[in-house]
C-alpha positions in Angstrom: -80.7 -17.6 -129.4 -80.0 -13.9 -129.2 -78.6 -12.0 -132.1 -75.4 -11.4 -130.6 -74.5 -15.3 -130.9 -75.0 -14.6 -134.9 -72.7 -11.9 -135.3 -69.6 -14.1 -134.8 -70.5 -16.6 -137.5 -71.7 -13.7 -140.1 -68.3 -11.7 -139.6 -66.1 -14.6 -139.5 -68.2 -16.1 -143.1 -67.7 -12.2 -144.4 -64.1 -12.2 -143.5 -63.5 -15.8 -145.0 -65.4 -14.0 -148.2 -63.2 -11.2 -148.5 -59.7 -12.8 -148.2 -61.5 -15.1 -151.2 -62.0 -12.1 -152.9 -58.8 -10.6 -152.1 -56.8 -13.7 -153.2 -58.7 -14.0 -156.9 -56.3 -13.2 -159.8 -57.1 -12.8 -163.4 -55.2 -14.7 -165.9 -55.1 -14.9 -169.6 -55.6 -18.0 -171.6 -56.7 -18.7 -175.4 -57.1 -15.3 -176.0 -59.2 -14.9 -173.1 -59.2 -13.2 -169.8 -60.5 -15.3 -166.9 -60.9 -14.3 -163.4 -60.6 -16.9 -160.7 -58.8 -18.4 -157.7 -55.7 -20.5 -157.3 -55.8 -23.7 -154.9 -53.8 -26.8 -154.2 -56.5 -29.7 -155.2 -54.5 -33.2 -154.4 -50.8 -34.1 -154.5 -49.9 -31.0 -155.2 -51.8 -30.2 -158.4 -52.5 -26.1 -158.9 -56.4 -25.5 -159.8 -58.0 -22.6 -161.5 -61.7 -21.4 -161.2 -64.6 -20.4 -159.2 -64.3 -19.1 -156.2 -66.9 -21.1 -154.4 -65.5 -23.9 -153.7 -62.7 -22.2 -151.2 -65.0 -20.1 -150.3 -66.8 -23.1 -149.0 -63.5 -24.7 -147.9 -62.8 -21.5 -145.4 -66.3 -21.5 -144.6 -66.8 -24.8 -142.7 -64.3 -24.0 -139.7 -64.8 -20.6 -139.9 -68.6 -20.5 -139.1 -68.1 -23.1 -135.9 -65.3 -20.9 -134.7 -67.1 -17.6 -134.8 -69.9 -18.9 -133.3 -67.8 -20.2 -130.3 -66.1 -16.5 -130.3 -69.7 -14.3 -130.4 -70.4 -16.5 -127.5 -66.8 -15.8 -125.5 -66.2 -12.7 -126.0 -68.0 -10.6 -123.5 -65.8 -8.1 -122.6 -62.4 -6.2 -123.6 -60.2 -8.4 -122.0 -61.6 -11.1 -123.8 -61.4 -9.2 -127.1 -57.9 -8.7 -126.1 -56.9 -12.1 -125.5 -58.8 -13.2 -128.7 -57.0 -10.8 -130.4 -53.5 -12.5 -128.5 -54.4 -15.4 -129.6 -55.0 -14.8 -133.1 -51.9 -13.1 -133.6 -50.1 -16.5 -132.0 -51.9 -18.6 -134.0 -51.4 -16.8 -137.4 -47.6 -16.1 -137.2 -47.3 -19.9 -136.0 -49.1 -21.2 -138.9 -47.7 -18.9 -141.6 -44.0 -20.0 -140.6 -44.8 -23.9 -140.7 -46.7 -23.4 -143.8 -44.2 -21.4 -145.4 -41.8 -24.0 -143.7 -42.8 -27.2 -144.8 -44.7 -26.7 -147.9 -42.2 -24.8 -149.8 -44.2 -22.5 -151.6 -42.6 -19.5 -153.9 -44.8 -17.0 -153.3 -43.9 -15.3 -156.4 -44.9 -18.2 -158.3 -47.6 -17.0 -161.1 -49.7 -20.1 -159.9 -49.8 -18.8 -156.4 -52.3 -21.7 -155.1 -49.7 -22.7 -152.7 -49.3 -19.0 -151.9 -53.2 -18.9 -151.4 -53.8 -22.0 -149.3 -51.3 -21.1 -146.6 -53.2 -17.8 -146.4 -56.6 -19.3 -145.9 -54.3 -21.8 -143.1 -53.4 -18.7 -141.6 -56.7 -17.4 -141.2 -58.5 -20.7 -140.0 -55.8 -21.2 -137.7 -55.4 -17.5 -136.0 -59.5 -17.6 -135.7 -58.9 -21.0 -133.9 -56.3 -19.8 -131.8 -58.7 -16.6 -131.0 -61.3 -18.7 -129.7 -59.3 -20.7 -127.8 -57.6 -17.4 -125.7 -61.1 -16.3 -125.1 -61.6 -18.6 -122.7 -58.2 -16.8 -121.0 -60.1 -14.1 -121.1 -63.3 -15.5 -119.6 -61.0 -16.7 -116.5 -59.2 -13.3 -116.2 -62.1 -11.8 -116.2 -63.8 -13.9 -113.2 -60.8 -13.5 -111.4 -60.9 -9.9 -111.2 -64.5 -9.9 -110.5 -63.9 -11.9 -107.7 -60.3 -9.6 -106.5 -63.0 -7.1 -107.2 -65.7 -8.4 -104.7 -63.3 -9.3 -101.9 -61.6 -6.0 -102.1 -65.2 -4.5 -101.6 -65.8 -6.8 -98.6 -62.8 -6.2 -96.6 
């Protein structure tokens, strides 16, 4: 397995680490400062704590899906229409999110503010991986443009 095959999975898991990061709040309670994350557990219910466990949660697609984009994206047009696809992805998720769960995202309790997010990631990365393939076929058509162009 070369090393370039483990560079997709290590940035997508360091990615998924920093939006956790990003998305942990502090919050006051008893007296006490606590520093944690926000998530939607079951029907609905807004949970405080560690961030591990959504770390974990953004971590099991994301791993699978940057492995399948180390091992796509060979060239710039593939980067490009990775990056095409993640941009389609992302804005398609973040309106039905916003859409059908009905979050307020200036809720103090943003878990329903943070779990969109972490949608919106998992879904542009899958939406990336699936346009590298585009780019795969553009990129074998031009090859071969380019190698009957030299022939004739």
């Amino acid at each position: 397995m070369p090393v370039r095959d483990l560079v997709g999975p290590v940035v997508c898991l360091l990615l998924g680490l920093l939006l956790i990061l990003c998305l942990c709040q502090t919050r006051e309670q008893f007296g006490r400062t606590e520093w944690g994350f926000y998530w939607l557990g079951r029907r609905g219910a807004v949970h405080f704590g560690s961030p591990i466990w959504p770390l974990i949660h953004v971590a099991i697609p994301t791993v699978p899906l940057g492995y399948w984009l180390g091992l796509r994206v060979q060239s710039w047009r593939c980067l490009m229409w990775a990056g095409i696809g993640f941009l389609m992805a992302a804005v398609t998720a973040a309106i039905f999110g916003w859409v059908l769960l009905e979050t307020d995202p200036t809720n103090p309790k943003r878990g329903g503010f943070n779990f969109i997010v972490m949608l919106v990631f998992v879904a542009g990365l899958a939406g990336a991986a699936a346009c590298a393939e585009f780019g795969i076929s553009a990129s074998a058509r031009r090859k071969r443009r380019k190698a009957i162009a030299d022939i004739t």
